[in-house]
N, C-alpha and C positions, 0 to 999 in steps of 0.2 A: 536423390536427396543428399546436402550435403553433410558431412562428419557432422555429428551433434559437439563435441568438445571445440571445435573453432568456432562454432555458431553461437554457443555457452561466452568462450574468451574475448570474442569479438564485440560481442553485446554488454557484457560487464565494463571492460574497456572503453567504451562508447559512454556510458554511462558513469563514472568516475571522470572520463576527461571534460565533460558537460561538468559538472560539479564543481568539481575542482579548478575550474578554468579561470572563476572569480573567488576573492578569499571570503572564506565564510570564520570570521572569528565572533562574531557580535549578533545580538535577537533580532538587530535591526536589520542586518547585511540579505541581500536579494537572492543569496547564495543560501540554503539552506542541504546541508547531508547529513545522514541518521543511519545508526547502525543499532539492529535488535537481534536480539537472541532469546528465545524462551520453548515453550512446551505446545504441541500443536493438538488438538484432538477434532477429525474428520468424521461424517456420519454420512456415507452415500445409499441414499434408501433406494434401491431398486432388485430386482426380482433376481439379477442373473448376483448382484455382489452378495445378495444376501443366501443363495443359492450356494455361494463360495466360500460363504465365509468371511469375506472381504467387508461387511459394509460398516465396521465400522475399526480407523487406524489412529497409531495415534506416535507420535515423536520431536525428535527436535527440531525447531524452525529456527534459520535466519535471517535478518532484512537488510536490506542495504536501500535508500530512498533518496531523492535529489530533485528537490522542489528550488528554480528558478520562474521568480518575478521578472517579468520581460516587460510592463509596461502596468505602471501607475497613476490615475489620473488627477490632474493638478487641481488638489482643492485643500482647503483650508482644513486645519487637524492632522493629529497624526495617523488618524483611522482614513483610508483613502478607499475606492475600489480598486482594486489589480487583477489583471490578467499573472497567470502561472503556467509557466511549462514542466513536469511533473516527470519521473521515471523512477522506476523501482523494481527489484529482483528480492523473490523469495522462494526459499530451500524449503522443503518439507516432504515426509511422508503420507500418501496417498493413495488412496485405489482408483485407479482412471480405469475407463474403460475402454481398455488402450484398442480391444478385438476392433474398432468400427475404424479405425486409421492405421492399422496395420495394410501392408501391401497382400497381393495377390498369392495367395497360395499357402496365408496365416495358418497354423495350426491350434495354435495357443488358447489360453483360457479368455474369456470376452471381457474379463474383468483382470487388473493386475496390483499387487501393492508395488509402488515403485518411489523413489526419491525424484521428485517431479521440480522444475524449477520454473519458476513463474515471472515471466518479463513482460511487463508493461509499463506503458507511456501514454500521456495523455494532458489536456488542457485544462484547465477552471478559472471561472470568472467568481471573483471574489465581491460581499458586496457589505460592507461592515455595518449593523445596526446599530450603531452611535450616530447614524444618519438620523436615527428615527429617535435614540432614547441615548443623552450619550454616556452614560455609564451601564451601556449593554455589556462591553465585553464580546460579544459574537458577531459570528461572519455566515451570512448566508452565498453558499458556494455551488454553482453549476458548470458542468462541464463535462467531458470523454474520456473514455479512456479505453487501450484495444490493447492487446499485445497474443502470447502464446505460453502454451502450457509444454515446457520441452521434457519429456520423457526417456529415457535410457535405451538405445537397442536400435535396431536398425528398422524405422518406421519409414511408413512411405508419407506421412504425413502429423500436423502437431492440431491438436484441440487448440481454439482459438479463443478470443474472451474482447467482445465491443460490447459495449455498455454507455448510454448516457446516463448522470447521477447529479440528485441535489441533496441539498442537507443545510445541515448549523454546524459550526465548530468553535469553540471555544478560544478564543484568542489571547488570553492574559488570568492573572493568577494562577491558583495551584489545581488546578483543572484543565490547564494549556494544552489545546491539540484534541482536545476532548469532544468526540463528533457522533452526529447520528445521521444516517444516511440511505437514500433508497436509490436505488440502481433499476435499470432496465434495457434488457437487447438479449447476446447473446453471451451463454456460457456452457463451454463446450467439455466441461469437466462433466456434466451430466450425460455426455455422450451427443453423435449427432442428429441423432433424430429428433431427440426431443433439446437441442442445445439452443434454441431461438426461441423469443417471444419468452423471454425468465424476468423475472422482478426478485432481485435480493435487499435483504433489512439491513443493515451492519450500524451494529452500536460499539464505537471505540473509547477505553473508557483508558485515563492517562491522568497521574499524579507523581509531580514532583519527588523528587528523594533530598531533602536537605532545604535548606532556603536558597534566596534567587543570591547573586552575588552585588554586595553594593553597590551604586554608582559613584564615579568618580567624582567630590568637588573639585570647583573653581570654576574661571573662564576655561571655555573650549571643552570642559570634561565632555569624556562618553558615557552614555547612560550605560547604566548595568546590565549584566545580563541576567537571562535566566535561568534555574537549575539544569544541568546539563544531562543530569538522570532520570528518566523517569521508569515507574512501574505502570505497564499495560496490559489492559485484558481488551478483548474482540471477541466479539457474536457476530455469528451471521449467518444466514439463513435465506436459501435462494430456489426458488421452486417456480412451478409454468403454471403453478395454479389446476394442473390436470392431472392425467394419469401418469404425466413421465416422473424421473427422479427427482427425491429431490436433498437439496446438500445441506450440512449441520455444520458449521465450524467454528468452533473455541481456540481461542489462543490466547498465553499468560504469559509476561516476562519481563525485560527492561531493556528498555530504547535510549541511546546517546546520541545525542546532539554533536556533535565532532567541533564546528565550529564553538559554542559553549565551551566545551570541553576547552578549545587549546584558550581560549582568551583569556579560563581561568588558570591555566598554568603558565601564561607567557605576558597575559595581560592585554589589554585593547590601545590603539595607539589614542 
């Protein structure tokens, strides 16, 4: 297996140069990157973490996210359908149940707290309901997403996470980004044996901090953009529906917009 810190640097790197590769200064721009920081609290219900003491952790999380539109389809309005290419890494404290992917001759406890970092990628088809009402405002969105859950220590292996997911998400005003979502495959943070055949809920809840930033008159102006701060809370809750684990997880804090951010201190062209 290889080093976990080049596998960490190499993948972060990967994901920043995707981002970054188109300028993201404007709400409009195809380039979207976001960076959060807030409070994490985990609830893994099973026999051996609760055995340990472990089942339920709690600490600081980070996000880093990079949502590129790679193909929108030519119709009238500004509400369109788009295809998305999506990536994201998140820090957190956890209890994995690292015992089931440990190598040959593990000693360890079957459960671990560890600073766990979470890499995933994945696709969505966007489909704007102003098709159907056009002061909806929302986006009905389907698509994948798969990555790994990397762990600290010398593993012979990492918990993995494939999922297909639909939902609504909120597109515009002070409720922007603001989604509910059901997921379904595998998630491997429950461990392996029971990590396949899960359905998780996830309600992300997201409000502006401040107002959106004018838009420019005249000929040629750019439309304005949107507040560049927002505060975020996340539920979610993922289980097999049977006797295996199952997971709890709350998060609270505030997400920036990076593009947002510099257009307001630099301005849009």
């Amino acid at each position: 297996m290889k080093p976990l810190r080049p596998r960490i640097a190499t993948t972060i790197t990967v994901l920043m140069a995707l981002c970054l590769a188109t300028r993201a200064h404007a709400a409009t721009d195809p380039v979207q990157l976001r960076f959060g920081m807030g409070v994490q609290v985990d609830r893994l219900h099973s026999v051996p973490a609760d055995s340990l003491g472990l089942s339920s952790t709690q600490g600081i999380t980070t996000r880093m996210a990079c949502d590129l539109r790679v193909l929108a389809l030519p119709m009238k309005g500004a509400d369109r359908p788009e295809l998305h290419v999506t990536g994201e890494t998140n820090l957190a404290q956890r209890a994995m149940p690292i015992g089931e992917f440990a190598g040959p001759g593990y000693t360890g406890p079957p459960v671990e707290e560890q600073r766990v970092i979470e890499v995933l990628a994945g696709a969505h088809l966007t489909l704007p309901m102003s098709m159907v009402a056009a002061d909806a405002g929302t986006a009905f969105r389907i698509g994948y997403r798969g990555g790994l859950l990397l762990a600290h220590g010398g593993r012979n292996d990492f918990p993995h996470l494939k999922q297909v997911f639909f939902g609504f998400e909120r597109t515009r005003g002070f409720f922007e980004n603001t989604s509910l979502e059901m997921a379904y495959g595998t998630n491997e943070a429950a461990g392996r044996e029971y990590g396949s055949g899960r359905w998780a809920a996830t309600l992300h809840l997201e409000g502006a901090i401040g107002a959106p930033r004018a838009p420019k008159t005249g000929k040629g102006a750019a439309p304005g953009a949107g507040a560049p701060v927002h505060l975020f809370l996340d539920v979610q809750v993922d289980t097999d529906g049977a006797e295996g684990p199952d997971l709890l997880t709350g998060r609270a804090g505030v997400v920036v917009d990076a593009g947002r951010a510099l257009q307001g201190l630099f301005g849009g062209e």
